[in-house]
N, C-alpha and C positions, 0 to 999 in steps of 0.2 A: 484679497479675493482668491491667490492661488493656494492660501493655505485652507478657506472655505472648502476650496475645488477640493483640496488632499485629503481636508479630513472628513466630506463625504467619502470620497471614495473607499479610502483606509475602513469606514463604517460600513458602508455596501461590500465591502471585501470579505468583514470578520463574522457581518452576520449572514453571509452566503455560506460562511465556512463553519456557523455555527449550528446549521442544518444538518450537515453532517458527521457533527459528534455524535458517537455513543451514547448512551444512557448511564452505563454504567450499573453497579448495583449486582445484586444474582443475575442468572440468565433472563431475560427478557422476551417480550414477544420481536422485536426487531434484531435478536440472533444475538445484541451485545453480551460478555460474559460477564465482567468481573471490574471493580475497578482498585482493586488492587496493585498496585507496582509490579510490572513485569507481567501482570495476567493476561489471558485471551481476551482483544476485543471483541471480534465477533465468534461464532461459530461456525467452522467449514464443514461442511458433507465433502468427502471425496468422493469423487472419482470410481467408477466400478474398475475401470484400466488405466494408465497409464499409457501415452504412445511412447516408442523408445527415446526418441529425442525427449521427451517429458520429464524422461525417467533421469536420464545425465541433466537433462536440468533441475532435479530436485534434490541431485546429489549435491549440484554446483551450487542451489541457492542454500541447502543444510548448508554449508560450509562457507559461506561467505554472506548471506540474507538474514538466515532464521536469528541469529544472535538479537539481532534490533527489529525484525519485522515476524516473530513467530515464526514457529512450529508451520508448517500450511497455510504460510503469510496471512495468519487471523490476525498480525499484528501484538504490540506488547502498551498494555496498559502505563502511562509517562514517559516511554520509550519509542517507538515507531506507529506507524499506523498503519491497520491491516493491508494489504493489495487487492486481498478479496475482496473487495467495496465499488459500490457503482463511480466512486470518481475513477476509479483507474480503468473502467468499460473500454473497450478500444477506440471506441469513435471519441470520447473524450482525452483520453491518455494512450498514444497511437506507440505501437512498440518504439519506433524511436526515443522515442521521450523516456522510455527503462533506457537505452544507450545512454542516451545523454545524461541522466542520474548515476550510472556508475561512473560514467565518464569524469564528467563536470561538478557533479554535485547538484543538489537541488536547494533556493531558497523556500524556505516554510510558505505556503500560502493557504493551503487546507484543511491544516491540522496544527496544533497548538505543539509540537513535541520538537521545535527547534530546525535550523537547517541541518539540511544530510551532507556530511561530506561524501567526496570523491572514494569511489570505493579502488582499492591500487589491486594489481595483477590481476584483472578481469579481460579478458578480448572481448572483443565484437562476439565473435562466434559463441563464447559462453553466455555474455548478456543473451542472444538468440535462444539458447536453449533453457535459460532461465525464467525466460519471457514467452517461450512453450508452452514451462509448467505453468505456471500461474495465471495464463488463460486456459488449459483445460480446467487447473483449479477453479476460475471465475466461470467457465461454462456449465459445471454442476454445480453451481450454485447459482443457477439465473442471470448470469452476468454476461450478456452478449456484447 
């Protein structure tokens, strides 16, 4: 019976999390790019400005983020999955939870691209200003 129970669950897990893949393919009407290795998944509009904290946080995430999560966290096609995306909206994914991904690491549950490890020489205070950027990024894109 408890493996029944697992393996609905495990089922109701993957196809909640199957909702939210990409498409793939050229651009699409749902923003996806590319499904290339390493290409953009979705498509970002930025920003007309930048607030300043935004701004050292876009330096902070180039430099420790973009490698696995894009350019303008659209994410990397087999690699990472965008931040721009309604799972990571605040009310579902609350800045803590970017803490505790650099921190701790995250196991895979919404996207099919592996677990993240612990990301090393991040503070507090840079996750803050990295998690800045990437909600003004998600706010010009719809993303409240």
């Amino acid at each position: 019976m408890k493996f029944i129970i697992a393996a609905a669950v495990v089922i109701a897990v993957l196809s909640v999390g199957l909702i939210y893949l990409p498409l793939g393919g050229d651009e699409s009407a749902d923003g996806s790019v590319g499904s290339v290795e390493g290409a953009e998944i979705v498509s970002v509009a930025l920003p007309d400005a930048l607030t300043q904290n935004a701004q050292i946080g876009q330096r902070a995430y180039d430099a420790n983020c973009a490698a696995c999560h894009g350019i303008n966290a659209a994410g990397r096609e087999g690699i990472a999955p965008p931040l721009v995306h309604i799972i990571y909206e605040p009310s579902h994914h609350a800045d803590e939870s970017f803490q505790r991904a650099v921190s701790l690491g995250v196991r895979a549950h919404h996207w099919p691209f592996g677990d993240m490890p612990a990301v090393e020489g991040l503070t507090r205070g840079d996750v803050t200003l990295i998690t800045a950027y990437i909600r003004e990024l998600q706010r010009a894109n719809g993303i409240n």
